[in-house]
C-alpha atoms as an extended CHARMM CRD file, in Angstrom:
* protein
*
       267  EXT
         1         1  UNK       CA             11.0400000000      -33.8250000000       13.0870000000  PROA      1               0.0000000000
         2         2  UNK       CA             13.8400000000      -32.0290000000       11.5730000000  PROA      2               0.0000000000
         3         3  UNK       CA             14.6780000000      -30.9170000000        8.0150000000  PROA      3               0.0000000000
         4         4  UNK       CA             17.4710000000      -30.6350000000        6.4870000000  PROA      4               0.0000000000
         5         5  UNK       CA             20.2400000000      -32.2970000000        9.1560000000  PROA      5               0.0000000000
         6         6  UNK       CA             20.7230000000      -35.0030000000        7.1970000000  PROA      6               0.0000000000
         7         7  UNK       CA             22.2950000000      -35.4830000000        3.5670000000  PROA      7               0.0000000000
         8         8  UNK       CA             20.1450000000      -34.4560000000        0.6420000000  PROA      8               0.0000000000
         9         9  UNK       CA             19.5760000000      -38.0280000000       -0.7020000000  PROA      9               0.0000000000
        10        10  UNK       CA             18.2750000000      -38.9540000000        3.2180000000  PROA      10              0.0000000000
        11        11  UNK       CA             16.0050000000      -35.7760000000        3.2990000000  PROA      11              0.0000000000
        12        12  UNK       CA             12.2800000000      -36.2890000000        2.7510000000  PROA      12              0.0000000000
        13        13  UNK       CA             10.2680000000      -34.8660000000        0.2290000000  PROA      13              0.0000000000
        14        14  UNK       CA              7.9710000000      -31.7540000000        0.5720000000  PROA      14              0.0000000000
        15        15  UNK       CA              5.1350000000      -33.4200000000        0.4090000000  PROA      15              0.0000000000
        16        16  UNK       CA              6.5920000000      -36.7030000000        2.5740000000  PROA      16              0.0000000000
        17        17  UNK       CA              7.6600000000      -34.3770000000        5.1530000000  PROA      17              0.0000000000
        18        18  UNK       CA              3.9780000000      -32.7310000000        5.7010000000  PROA      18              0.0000000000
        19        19  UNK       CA              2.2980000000      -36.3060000000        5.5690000000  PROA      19              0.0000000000
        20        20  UNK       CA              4.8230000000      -37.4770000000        8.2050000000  PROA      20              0.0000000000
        21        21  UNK       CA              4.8080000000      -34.5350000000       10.2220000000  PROA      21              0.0000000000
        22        22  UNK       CA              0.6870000000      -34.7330000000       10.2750000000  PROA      22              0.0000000000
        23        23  UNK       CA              0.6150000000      -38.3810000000       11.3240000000  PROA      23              0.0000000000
        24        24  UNK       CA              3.2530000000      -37.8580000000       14.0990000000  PROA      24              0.0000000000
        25        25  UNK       CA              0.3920000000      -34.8990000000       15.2640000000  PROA      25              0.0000000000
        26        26  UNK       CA             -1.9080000000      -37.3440000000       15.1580000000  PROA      26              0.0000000000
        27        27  UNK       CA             -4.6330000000      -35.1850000000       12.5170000000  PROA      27              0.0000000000
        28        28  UNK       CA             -6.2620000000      -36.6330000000        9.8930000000  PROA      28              0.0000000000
        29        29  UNK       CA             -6.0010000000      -34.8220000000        5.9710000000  PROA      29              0.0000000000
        30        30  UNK       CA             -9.9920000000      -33.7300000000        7.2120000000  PROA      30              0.0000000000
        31        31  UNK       CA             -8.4740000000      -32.2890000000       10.2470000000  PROA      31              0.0000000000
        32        32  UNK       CA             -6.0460000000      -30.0490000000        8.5110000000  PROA      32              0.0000000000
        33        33  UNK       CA             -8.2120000000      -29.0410000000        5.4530000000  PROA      33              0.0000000000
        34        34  UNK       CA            -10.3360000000      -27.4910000000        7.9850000000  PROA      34              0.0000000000
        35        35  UNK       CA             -7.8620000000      -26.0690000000        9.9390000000  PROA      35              0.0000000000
        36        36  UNK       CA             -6.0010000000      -24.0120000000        7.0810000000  PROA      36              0.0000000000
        37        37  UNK       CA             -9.0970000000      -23.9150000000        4.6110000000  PROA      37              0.0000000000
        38        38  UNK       CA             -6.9040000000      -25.3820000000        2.5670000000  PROA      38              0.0000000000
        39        39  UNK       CA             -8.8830000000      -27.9380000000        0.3090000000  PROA      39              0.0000000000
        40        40  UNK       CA             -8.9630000000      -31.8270000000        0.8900000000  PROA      40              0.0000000000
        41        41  UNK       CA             -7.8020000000      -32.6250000000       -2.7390000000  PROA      41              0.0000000000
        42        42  UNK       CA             -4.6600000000      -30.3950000000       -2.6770000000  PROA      42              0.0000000000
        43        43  UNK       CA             -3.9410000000      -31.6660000000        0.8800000000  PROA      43              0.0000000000
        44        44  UNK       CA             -3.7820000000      -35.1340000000       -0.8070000000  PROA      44              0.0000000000
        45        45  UNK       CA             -2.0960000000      -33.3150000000       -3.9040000000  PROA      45              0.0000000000
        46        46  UNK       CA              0.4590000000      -31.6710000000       -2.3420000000  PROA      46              0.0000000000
        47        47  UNK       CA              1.3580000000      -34.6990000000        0.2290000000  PROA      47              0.0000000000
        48        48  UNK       CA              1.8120000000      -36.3220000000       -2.9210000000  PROA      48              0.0000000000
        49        49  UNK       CA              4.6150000000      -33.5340000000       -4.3230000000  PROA      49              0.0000000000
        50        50  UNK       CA              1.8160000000      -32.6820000000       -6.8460000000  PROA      50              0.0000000000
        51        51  UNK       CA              2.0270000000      -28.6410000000       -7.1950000000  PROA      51              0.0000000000
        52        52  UNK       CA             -0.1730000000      -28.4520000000      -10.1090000000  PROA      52              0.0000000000
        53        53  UNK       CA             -3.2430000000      -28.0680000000       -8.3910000000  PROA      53              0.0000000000
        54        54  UNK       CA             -2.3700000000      -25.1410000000       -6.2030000000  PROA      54              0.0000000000
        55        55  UNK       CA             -2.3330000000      -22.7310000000       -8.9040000000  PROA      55              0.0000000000
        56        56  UNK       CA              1.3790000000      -21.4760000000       -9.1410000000  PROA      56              0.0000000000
        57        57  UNK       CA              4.0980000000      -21.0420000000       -7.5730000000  PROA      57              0.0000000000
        58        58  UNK       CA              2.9850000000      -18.0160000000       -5.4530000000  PROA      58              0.0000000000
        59        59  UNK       CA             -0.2700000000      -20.0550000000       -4.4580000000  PROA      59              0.0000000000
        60        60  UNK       CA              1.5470000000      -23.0070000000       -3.7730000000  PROA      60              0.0000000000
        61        61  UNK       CA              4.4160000000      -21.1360000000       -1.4590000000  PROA      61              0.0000000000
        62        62  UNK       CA              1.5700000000      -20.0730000000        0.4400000000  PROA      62              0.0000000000
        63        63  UNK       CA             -0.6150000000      -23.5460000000        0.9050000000  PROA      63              0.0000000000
        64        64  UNK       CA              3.2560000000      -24.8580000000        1.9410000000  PROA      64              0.0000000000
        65        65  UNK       CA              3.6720000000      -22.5410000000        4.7450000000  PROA      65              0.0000000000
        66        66  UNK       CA              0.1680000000      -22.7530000000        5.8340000000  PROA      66              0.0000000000
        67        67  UNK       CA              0.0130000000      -26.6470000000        6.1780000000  PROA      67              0.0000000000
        68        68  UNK       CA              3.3920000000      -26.7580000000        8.0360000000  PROA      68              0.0000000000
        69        69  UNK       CA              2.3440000000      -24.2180000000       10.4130000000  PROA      69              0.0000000000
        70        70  UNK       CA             -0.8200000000      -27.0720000000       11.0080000000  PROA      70              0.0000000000
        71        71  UNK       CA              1.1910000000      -29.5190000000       11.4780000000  PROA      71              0.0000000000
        72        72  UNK       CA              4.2210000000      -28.3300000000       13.7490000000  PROA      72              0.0000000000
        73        73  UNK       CA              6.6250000000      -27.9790000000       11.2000000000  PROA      73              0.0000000000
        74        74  UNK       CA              8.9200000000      -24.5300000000       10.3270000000  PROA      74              0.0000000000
        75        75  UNK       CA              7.9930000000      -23.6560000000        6.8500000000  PROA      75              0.0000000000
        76        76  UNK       CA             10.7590000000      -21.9860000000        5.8480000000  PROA      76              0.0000000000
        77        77  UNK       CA             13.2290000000      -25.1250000000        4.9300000000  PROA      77              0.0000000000
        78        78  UNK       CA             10.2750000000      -26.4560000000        3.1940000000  PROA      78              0.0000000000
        79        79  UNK       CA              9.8600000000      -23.1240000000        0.8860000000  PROA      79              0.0000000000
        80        80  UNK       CA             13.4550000000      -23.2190000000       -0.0690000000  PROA      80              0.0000000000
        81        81  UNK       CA             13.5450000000      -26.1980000000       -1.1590000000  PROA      81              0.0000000000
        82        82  UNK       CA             10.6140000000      -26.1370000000       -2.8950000000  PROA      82              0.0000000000
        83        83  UNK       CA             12.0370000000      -22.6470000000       -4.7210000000  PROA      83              0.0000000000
        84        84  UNK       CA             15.3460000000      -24.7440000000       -5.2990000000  PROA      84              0.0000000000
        85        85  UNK       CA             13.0980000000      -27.5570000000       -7.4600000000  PROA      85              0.0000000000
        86        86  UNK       CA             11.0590000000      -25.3960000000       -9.2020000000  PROA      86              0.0000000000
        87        87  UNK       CA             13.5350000000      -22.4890000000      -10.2310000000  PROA      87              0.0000000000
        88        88  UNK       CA             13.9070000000      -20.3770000000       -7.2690000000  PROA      88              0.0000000000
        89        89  UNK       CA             11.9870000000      -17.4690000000       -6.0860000000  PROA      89              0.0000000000
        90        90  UNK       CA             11.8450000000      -13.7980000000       -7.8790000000  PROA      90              0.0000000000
        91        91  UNK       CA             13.2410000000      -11.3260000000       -5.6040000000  PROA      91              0.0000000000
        92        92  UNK       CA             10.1250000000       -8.7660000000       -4.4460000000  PROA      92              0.0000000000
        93        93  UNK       CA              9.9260000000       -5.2060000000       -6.2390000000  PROA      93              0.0000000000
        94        94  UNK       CA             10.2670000000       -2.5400000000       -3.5920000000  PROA      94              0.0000000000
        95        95  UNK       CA              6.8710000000       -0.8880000000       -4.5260000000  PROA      95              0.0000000000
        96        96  UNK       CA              7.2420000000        1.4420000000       -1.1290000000  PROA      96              0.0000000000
        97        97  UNK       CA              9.8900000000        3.6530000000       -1.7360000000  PROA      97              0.0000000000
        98        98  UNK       CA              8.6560000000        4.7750000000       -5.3340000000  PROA      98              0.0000000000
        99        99  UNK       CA              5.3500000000        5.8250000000       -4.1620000000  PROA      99              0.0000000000
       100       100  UNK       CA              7.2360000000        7.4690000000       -1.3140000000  PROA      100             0.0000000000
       101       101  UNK       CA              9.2130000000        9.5180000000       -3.9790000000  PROA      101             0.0000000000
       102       102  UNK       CA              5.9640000000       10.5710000000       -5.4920000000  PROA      102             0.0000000000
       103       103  UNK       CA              4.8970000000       11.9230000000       -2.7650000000  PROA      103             0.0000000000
       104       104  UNK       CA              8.0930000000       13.5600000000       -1.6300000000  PROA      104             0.0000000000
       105       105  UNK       CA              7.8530000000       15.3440000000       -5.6530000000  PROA      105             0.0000000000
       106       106  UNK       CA              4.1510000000       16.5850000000       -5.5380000000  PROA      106             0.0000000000
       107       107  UNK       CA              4.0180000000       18.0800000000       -1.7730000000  PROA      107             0.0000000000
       108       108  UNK       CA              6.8180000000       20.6940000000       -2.0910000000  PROA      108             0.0000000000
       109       109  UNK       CA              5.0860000000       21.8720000000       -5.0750000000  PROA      109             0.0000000000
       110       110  UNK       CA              1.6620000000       23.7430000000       -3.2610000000  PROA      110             0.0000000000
       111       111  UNK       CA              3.7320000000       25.7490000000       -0.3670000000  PROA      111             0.0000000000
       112       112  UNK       CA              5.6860000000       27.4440000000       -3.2870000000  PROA      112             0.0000000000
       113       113  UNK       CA              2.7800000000       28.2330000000       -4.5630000000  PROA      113             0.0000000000
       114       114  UNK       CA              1.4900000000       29.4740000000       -1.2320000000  PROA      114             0.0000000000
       115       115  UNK       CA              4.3920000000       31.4990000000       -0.5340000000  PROA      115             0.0000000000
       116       116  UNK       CA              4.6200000000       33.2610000000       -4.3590000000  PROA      116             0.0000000000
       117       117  UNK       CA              1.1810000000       34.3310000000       -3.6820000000  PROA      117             0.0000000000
       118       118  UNK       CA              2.0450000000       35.7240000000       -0.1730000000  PROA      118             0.0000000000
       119       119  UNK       CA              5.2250000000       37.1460000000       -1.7410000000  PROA      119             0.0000000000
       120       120  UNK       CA              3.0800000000       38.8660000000       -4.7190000000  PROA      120             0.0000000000
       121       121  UNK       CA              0.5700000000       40.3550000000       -1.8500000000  PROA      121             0.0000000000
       122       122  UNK       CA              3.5700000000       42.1480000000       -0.3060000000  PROA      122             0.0000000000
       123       123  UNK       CA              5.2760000000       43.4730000000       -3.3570000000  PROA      123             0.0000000000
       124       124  UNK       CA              1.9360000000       45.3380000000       -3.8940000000  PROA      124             0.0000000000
       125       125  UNK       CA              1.2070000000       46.1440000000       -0.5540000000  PROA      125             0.0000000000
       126       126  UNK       CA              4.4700000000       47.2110000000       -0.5740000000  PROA      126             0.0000000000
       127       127  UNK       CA              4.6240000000       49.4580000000       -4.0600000000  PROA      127             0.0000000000
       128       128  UNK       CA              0.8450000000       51.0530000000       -3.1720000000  PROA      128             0.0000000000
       129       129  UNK       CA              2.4730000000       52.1230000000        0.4430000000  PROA      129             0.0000000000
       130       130  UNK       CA              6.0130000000       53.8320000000       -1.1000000000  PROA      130             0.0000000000
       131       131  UNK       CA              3.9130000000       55.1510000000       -3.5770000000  PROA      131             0.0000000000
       132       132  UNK       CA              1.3580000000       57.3880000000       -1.2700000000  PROA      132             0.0000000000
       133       133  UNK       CA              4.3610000000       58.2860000000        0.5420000000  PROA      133             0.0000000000
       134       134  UNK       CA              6.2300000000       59.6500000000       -1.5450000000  PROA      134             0.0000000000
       135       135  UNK       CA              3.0530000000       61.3750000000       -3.4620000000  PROA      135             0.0000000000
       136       136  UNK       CA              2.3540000000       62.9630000000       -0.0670000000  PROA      136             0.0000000000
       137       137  UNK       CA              6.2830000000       64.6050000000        0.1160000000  PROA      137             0.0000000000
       138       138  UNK       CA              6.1490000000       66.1340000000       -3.0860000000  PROA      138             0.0000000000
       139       139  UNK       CA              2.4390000000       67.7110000000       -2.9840000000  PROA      139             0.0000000000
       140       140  UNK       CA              1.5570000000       68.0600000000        0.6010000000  PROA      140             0.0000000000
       141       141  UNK       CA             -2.0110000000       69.5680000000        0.2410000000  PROA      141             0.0000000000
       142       142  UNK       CA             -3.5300000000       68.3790000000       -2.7610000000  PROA      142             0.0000000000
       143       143  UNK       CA             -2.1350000000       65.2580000000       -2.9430000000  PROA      143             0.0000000000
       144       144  UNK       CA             -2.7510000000       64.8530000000        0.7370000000  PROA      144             0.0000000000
       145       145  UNK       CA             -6.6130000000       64.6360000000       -0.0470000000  PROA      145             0.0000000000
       146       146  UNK       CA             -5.7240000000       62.4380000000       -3.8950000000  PROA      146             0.0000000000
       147       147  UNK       CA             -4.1510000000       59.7310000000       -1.0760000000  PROA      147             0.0000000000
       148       148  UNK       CA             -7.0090000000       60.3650000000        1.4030000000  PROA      148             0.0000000000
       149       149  UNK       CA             -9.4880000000       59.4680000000       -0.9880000000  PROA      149             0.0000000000
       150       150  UNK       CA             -7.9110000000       56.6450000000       -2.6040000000  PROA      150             0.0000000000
       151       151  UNK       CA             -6.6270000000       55.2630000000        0.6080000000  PROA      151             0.0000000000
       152       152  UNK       CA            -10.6020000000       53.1860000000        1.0740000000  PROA      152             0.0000000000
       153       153  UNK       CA             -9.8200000000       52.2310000000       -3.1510000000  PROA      153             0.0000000000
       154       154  UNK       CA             -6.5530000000       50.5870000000       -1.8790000000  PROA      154             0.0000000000
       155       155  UNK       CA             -7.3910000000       49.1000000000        1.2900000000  PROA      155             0.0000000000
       156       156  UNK       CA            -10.4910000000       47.9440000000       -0.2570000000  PROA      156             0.0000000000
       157       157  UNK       CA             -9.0700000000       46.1580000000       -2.6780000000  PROA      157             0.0000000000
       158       158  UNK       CA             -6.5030000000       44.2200000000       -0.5770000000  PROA      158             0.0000000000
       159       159  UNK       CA             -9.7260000000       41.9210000000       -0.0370000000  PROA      159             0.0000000000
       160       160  UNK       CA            -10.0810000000       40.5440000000       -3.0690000000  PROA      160             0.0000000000
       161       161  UNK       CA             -6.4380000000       39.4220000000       -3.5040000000  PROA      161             0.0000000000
       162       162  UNK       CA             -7.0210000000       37.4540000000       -0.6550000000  PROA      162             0.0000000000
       163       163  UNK       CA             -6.0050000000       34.5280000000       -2.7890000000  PROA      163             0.0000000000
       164       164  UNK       CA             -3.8040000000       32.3510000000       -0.4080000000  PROA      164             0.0000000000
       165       165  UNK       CA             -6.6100000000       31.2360000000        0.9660000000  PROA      165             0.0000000000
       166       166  UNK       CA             -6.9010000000       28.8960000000       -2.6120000000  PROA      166             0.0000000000
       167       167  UNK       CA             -3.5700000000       27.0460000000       -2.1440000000  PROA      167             0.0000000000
       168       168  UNK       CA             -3.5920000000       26.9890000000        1.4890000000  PROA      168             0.0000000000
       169       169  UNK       CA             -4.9810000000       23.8010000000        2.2080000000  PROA      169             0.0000000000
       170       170  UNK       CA             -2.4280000000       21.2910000000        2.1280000000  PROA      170             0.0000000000
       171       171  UNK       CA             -3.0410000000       17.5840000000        1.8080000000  PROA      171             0.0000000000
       172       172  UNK       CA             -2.7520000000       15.7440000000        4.9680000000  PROA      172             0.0000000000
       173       173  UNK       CA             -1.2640000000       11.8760000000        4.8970000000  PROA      173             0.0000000000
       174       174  UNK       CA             -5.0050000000       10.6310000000        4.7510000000  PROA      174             0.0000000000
       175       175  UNK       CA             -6.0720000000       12.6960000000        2.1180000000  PROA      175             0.0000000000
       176       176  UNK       CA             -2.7690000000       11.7620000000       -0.0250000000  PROA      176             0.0000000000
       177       177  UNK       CA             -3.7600000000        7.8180000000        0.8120000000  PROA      177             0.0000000000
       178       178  UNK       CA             -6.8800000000        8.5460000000       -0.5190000000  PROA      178             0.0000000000
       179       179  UNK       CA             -5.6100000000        8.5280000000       -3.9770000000  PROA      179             0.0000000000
       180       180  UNK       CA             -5.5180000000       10.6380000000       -6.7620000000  PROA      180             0.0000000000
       181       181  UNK       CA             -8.5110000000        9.5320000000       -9.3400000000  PROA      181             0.0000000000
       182       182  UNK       CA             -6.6170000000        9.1020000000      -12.3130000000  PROA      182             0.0000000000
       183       183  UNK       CA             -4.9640000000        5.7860000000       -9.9350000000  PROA      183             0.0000000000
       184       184  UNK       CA             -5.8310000000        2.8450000000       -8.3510000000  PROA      184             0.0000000000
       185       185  UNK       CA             -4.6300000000        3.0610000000       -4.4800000000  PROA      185             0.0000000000
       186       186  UNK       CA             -4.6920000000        0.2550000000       -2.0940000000  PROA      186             0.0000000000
       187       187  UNK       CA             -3.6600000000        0.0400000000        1.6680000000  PROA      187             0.0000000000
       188       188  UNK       CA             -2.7590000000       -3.0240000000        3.4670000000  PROA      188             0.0000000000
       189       189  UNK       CA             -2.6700000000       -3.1160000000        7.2460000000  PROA      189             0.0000000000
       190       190  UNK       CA             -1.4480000000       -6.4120000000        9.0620000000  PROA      190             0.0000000000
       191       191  UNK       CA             -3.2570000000       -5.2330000000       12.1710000000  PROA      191             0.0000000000
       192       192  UNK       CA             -4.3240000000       -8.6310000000       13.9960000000  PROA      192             0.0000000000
       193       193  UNK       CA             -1.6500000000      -10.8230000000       12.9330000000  PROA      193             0.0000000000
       194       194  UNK       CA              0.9580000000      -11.3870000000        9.9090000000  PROA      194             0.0000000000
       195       195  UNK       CA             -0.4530000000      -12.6480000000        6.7360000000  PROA      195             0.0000000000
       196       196  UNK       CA              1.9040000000      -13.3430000000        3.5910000000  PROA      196             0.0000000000
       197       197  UNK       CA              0.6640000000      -11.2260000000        0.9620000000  PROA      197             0.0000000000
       198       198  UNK       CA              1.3890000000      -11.1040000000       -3.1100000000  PROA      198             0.0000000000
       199       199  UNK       CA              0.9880000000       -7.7300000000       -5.4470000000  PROA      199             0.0000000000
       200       200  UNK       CA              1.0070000000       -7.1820000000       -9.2030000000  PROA      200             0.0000000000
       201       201  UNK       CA              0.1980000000       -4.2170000000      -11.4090000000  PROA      201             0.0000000000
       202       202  UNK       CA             -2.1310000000       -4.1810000000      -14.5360000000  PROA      202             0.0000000000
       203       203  UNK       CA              1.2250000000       -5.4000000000      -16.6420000000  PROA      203             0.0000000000
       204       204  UNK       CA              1.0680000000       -8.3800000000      -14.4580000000  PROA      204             0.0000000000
       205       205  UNK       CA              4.6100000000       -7.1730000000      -13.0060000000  PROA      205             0.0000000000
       206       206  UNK       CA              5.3270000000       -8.2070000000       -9.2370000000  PROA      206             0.0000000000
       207       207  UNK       CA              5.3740000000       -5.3710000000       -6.9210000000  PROA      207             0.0000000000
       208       208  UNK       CA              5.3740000000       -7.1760000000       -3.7750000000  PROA      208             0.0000000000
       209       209  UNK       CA              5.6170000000      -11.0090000000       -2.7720000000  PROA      209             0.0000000000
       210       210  UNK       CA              6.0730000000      -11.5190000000        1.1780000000  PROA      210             0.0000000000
       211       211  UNK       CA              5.2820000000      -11.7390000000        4.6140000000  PROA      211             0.0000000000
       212       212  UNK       CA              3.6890000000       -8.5830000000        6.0020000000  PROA      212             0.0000000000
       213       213  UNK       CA              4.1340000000       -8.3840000000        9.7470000000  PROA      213             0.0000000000
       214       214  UNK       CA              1.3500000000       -7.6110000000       12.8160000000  PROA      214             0.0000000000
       215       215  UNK       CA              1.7150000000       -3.9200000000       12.9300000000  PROA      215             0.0000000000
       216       216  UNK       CA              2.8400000000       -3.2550000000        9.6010000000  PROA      216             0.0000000000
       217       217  UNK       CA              1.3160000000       -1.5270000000        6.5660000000  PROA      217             0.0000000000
       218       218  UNK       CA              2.1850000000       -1.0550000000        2.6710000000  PROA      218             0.0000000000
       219       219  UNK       CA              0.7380000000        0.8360000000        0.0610000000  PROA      219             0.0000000000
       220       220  UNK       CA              0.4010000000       -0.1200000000       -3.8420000000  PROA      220             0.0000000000
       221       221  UNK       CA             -0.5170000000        2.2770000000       -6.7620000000  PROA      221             0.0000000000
       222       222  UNK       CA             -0.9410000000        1.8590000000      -10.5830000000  PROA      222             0.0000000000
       223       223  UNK       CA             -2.5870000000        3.8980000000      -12.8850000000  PROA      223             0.0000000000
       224       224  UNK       CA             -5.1880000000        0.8020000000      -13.9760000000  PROA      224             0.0000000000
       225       225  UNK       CA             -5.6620000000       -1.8530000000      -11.5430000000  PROA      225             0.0000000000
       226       226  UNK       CA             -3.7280000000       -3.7750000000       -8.5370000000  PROA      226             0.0000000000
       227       227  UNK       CA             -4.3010000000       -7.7140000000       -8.3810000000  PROA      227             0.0000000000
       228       228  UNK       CA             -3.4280000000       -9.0540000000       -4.7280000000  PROA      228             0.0000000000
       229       229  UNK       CA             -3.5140000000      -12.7290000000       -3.0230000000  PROA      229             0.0000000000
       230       230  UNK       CA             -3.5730000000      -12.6230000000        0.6370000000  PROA      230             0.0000000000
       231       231  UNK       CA             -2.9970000000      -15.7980000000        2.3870000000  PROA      231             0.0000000000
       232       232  UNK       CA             -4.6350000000      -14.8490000000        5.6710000000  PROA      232             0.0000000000
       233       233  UNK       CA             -7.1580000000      -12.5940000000        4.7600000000  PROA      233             0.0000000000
       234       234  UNK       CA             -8.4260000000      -12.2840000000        8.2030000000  PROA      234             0.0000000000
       235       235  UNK       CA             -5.9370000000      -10.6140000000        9.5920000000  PROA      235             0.0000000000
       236       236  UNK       CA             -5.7660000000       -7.6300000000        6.9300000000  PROA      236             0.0000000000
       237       237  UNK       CA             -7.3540000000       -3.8020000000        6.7770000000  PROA      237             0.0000000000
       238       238  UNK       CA             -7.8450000000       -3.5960000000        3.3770000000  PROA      238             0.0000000000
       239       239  UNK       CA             -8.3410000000        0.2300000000        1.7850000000  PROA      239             0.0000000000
       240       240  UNK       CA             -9.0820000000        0.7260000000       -1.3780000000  PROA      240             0.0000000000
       241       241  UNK       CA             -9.0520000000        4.3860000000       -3.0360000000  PROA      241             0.0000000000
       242       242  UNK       CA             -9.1740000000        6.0460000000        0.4550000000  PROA      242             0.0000000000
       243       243  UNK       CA            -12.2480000000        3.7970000000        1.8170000000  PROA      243             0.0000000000
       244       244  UNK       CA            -12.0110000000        0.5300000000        3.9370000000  PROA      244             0.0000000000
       245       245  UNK       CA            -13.2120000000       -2.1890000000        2.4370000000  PROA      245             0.0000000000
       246       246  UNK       CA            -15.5780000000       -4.1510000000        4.9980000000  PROA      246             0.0000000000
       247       247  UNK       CA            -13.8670000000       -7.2180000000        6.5430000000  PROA      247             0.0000000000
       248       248  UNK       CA            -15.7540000000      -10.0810000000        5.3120000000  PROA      248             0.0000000000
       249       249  UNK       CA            -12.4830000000      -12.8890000000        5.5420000000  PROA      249             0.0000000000
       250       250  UNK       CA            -12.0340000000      -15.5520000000        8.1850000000  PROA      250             0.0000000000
       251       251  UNK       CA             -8.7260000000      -16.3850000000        9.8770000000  PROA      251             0.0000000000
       252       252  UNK       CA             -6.4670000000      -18.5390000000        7.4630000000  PROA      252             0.0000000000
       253       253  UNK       CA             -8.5010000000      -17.3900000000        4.1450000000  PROA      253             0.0000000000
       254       254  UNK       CA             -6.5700000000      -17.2050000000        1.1250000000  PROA      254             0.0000000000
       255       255  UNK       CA             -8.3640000000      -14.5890000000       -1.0140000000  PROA      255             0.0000000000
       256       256  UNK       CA             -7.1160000000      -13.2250000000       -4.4550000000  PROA      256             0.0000000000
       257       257  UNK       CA             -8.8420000000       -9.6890000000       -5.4020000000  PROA      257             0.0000000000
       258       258  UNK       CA             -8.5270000000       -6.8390000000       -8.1710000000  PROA      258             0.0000000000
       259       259  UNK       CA             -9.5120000000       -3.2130000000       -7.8210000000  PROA      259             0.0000000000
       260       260  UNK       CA             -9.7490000000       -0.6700000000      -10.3840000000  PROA      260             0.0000000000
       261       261  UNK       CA            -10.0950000000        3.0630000000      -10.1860000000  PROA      261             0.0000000000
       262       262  UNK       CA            -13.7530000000        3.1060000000       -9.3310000000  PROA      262             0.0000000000
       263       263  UNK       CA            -15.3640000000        2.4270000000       -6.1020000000  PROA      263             0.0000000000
       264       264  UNK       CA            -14.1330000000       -1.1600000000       -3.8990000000  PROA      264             0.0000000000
       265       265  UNK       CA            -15.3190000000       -3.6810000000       -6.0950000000  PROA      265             0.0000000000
       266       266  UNK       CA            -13.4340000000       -6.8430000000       -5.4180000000  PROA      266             0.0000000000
       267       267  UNK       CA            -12.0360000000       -8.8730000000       -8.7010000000  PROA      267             0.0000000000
């Protein structure tokens, strides 16, 4: 069947196209409800053009996409024109890049630190060695013995301002995608197959609304709480403050979660 080669007036509805496009496959509403989890009464809902049961707009993108994958049919025509009927589609916040920047900020901060330490050690090093030198030039004898016997005071005390070894541990790329406490940090991995996924901070504000791809990963912070709706669950490695929440979605689930800063607690 094909959408969207004929005029606008001739062009089937949303819902006319999937009910066609199911009956041509030969599958009952029974048969795709079970297929895409997708349940029986919004099947009949949305076959109808009735949106109101799916839940919104971002819940109803997704149930459009999944039945016209069921049913042989490319979603994407479908989506548009649903966006064109019901106000179009907000353009996705690039959350990425700003947690990239915050990253980028905090790292350079701990090597400076690191190397004013080192530089400090070697200023004093530095001042305690022109120091017995020169002592030893102008008093050769006496002060001789004065260095001689401070020499263990000295050296003995380059020990305790060992202190590099404080700042020297630097955070690897796990450790930073563990999350800082005072935020809520999760990681999404598309690692056995794409899933179309939707994000939102505690404000409610969009951060993300698309298709992740097999092989890709994104990561979401706020300083409260990070709402999500995956559409297929199943094939997403969920992390949550540095631990992995346990896979407990089938293929095709649509799940919608919340996690705070404590442990993985889904919403």
């Amino acid at each position: 069947m094909s959408i969207g080669n004929s005029p606008e007036d001739d062009r089937p509805s949303i819902g006319r196209a999937l009910q066609q496009a199911r009956i041509a496959a030969g599958l009952t509403v029974e048969e795709v409800s079970s297929s895409t989890r997708v349940r029986i009464p919004i099947v009949h809902a949305i076959e109808q053009d009735d949106f109101s049961r799916c839940g919104g707009d971002v819940y109803a993108r997704g149930h459009i996409r999944t039945l016209a994958r069921a049913v042989g049919l490319d979603p994407e025509p479908l989506v548009e024109e649903y966006d064109a009927d019901h106000g179009g589609r907000p353009a996705p916040t690039p959350a990425a890049p700003l947690f990239e920047a915050e990253r980028i900020r905090s790292e350079p901060r701990r090597p400076n630190w690191t190397a004013a330490m080192v530089a400090a050690i070697v200023a004093v090093v530095g001042f305690v060695g022109f120091t017995l030198f020169s002592g030893g030039e102008d008093e050769p004898s006496s002060t001789a013995q004065v260095a001689e016997g401070s020499k263990p005071d000295k050296t003995a005390a380059k020990p305790t301002t060992t202190k590099p070894s404080d700042p020297k541990p630097v955070p690897s790329e796990s450790a930073i995608a563990a999350a800082p406490r005072d935020k809520v940090t999760v990681k999404l991995s598309a690692d056995r197959g794409k899933s179309w996924i939707s994000v939102k901070d505690h404000n409610g504000r969009r951060l993300f609304d698309g298709l992740l791809l097999q092989g890709e990963s994104k990561t979401f912070q706020d300083k409260e709480r990070i709402d999500l709706v995956l559409g297929d669950a199943g094939s997403i490695d969920l992390f949550v403050n540095g631990k992995q929440v346990e896979d407990r979605f089938g293929p095709g689930q649509v799940e919608r979660l919340s996690y705070t800063k404590g442990d993985p607690e889904a919403g």
